[in-house]
N, C-alpha and C positions, 0 to 999 in steps of 0.2 A: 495605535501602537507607535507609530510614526512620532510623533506627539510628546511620547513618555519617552521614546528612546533619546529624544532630543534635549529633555528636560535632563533624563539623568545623564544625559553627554555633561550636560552642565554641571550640574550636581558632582561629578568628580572631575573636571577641568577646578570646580570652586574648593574641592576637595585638595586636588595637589596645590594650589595657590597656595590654598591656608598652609600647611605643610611645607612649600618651600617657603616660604615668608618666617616661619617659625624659626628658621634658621638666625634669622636677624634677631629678631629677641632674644632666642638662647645666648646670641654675642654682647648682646647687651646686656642682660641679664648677670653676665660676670665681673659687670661694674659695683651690682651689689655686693657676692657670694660666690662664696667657692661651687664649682660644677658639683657637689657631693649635695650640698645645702641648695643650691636651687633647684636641682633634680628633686631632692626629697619633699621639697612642698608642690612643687608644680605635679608630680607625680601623683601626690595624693589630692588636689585637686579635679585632677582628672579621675583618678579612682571616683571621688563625689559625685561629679558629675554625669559618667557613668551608670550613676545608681536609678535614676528615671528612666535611663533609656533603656534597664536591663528590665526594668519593671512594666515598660511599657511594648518592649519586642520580647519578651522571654518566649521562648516555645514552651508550648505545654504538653509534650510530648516527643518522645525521639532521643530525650539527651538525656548522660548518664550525670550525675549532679559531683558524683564521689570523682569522678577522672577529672571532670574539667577543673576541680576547686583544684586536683594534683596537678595536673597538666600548667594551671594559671600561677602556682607557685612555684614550678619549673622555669614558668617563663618570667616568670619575675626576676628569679634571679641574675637568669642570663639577660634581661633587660637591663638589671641593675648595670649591670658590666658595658652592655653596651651603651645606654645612654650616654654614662659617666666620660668612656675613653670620647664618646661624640662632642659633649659638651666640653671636656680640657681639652680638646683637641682644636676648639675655635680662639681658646685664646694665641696659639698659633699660625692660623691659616685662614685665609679667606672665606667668609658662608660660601661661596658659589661652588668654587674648590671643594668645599666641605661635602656638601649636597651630591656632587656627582660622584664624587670616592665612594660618601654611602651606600650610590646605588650599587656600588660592587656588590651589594648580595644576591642581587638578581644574578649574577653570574654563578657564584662561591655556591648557592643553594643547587643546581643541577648538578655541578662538580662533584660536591658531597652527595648528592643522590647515585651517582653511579658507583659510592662503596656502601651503599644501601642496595646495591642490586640493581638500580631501576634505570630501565633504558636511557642514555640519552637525547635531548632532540637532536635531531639532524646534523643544523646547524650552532650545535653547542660548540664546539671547537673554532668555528670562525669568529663568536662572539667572544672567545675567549681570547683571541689574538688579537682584535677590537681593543676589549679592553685591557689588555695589557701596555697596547700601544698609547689606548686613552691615560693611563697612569701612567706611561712615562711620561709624556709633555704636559702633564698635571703638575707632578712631584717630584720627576728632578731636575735641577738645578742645569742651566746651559754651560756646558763645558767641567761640571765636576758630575760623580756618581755618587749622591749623597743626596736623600731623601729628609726631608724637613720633621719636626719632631709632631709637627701637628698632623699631617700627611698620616704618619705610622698611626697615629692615634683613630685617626677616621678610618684608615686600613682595616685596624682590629676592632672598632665599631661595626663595620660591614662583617667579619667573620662575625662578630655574634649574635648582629639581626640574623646572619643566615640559620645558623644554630635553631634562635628561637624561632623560623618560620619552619622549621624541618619537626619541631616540636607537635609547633598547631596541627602539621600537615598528617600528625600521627594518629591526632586525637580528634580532627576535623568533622568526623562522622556524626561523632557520640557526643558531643561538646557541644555550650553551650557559648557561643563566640563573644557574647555582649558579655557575661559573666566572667568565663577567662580572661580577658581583657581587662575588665572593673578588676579583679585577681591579682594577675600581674603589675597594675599600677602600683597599689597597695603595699604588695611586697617590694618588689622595687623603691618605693617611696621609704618605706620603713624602713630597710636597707641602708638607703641613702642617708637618714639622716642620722641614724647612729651612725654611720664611717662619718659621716661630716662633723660628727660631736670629737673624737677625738681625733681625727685628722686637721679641722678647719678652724675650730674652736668659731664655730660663725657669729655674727653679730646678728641677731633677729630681728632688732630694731633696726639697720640697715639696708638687711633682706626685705624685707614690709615697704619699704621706700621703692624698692624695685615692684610696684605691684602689679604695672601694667606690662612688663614682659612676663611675670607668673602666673597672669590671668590669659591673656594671649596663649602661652605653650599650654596651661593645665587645664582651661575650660576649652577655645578654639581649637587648637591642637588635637589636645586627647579628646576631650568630649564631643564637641560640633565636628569636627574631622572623622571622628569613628561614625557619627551616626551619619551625617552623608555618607561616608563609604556603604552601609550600610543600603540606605533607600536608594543608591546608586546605581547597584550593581542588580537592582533587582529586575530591571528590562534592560539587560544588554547584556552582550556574551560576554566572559570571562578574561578574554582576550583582549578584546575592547576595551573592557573595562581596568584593563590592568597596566592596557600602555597607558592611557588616559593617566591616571595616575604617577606615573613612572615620569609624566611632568612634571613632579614636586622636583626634580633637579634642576630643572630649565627657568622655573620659578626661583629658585635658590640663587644664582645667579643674576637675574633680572633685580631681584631685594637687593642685595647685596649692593650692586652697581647704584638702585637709583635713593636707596635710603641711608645705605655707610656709603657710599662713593668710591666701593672696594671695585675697581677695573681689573679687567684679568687680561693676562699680554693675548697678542696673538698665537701665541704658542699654548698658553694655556685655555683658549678658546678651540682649538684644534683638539687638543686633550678631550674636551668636553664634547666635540663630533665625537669622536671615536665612542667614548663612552657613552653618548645615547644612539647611536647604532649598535655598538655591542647589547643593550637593553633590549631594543626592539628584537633581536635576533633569538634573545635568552629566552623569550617570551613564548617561544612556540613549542610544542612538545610533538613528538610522534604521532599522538595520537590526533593533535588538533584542540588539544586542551591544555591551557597555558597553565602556567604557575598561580597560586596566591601573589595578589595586590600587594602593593608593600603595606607595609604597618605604618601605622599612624609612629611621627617621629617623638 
C-alpha cells in the first residue's frame, strides 16, 4: 500500500506539472490564433483523446448515461466561457499570475456552496481573507487601485470553473466522470470554434503551425492529465489528493519563469503565498472531506 500511495503521490505531483506548464503553451499558442480558435481545436483534441480512456475505465454499472451526456453539455458550456476568458486573459498577464488567480475557485466553489445550503468548512473565511489579500499583491498595481485587464479576465475564468465544479458536484453520483468530461470538451470545442469563425475569422493554415502547444494542451493537458488524475486518486485520500494537485499553480509560475523568462516582483510572489495558503485552507470541509480536485485546465 505504501508502494501505491507513493507512486500515485507522483502520478498527481506529474499531474499538476503537466497542467501548470500548460500554462505556457496556451501563451504561446496565441502566437498562432485567436483564444476562441485555439481553444476550439485543442479542446476537441482532448475530446479525442478521451475517447480510449472512456472506453477503457467506463463503469459498467452505477451511472446514469441520460444525466451525464446533460450534465457534460452544461459543463461545456460554462467551460466554453471559462477557458476562453483564461486564454485572452494570457495575452495580458503573466502564466504564473495566471495560474494562481485560477486557483480562486477553490475558494469561489465553498462561497457558492453556502447559498446552496451547505455547511461551510471551518476555516472557509480565513482562506478567504488569504486570498483576497493574495489578489491584491497579484493584481493591483503599487500605488494606484486599478486591476489589470488580464487580471479581470483570469478573475472570471475562476467564477466559472467554480460554476462548472459545483455542476459535476450535482451529478457526481450518477455520472460517468471520463464521459462527462470527453462531453464537455466537445461542446466547448464546437463552441469555440464557431465564435472563432465570426469573431476571429482565423487562419488555419497558421493555427497548424502552432501544433506543438495544441498537442501539448489537447492530448497532455486534457487527455494524459485526465487520466493520471484518474489512476491517481485511486490510493490516496481525497485530501491528498487534491492539494497534490492544487500544485498546478506553483508549477505555473516555476514555467513561466524558466521557459518565457516571465519574473514576478517580490510583491507578486507574496500574492502567490497567500494564495496557496488560502488553497490549502479551502481544502478541508467539516466533515473531513475535501472538495473535488481541480479540473484539468
Amino acid at each position: 500500500m505504501k508502494k501505491s500511495r507513493l507512486l500515485s503521490s507522483l502520478l498527481l505531483v506529474l499531474t499538476a506539472l503537466i497542467w501548470g506548464s500548460a500554462f505556457v503553451a496556451q501563451r504561446v499558442g496565441l502566437d498562432y490564433a485567436g483564444p476562441l480558435a485555439f481553444n476550439g481545436v485543442r479542446s476537441l483534441i482532448g475530446a479525442a483523446v478521451l475517447v480510449p480512456v472512456w472506453l477503457l475505465f467506463r463503469p459498467r454499472s452505477g451511472v446514469d448515461r441520460k444525466k451525464t451526456l446533460r450534465a457534460g453539455a452544461v459543463c461545456g458550456v460554462i467551460l466554453f466561457a471559462a477557458a476562453n476568458l483564461q486564454q485572452a486573459g494570457l495575452a495580458y498577464t503573466e502564466v504564473g499570475k495566471a495560474g494562481f488567480i485560477t486557483t480562486f475557485y477553490i475558494i469561489l466553489v465553498p462561497i457558492l456552496s453556502v447559498f446552496a445550503r451547505k455547511k461551510p468548512a471551518p476555516f472557509l473565511w480565513i482562506a478567504v481573507a488569504l486570498a483576497l489579500c493574495g489578489l491584491w499583491f497579484l493584481c493591483m498595481q503599487p500605488g494606484a487601485f486599478t486591476v489589470g485587464r488580464g487580471d479581470l479576465m483570469e478573475l472570471g475564468c475562476a467564477f466559472f470553473f467554480s460554476l462548472q465544479i459545483m455542476v459535476i458536484d450535482r451529478y457526481a453520483e450518477t455520472a460517468d466522470g471520463v464521459l462527462l468530461s470527453c462531453v464537455q470538451f466537445a461542446v466547448s470545442g464546437v463552441l469555440s470554434l464557431l465564435a472563432s469563425i465570426f469573431l476571429e475569422a482565423p487562419d488555419f493554415r497558421v493555427l497548424f503551425r502552432g501544433w506543438a502547444p495544441l498537442l501539448y494542451t489537447g492530448v497532455l493537458s486534457c487527455g494524459v492529465g485526465y487520466t493520471l488524475q484518474i489512476l491517481g486518486q485511486k490510493h490516496l485520500h481525497p485530501t491528498v489528493a487534491s492539494l497534490l494537485m492544487s500544485l498546478e499553480s506553483t508549477f505555473s509560475v516555476l514555467a513561466g519563469w524558466l521557459i518565457l523568462h516571465q519574473a514576478l516582483s517580490a510583491r507578486e510572489l507574496a500574492g502567490c503565498g497567500f494564495m496557496l495558503a488560502a488553497v490549502v485552507l479551502a481544502q478541508l470541509s467539516p466533515s473531513g472531506k475535501p472538495k473535488e480536485g481541480p479540473a484539468a485546465p
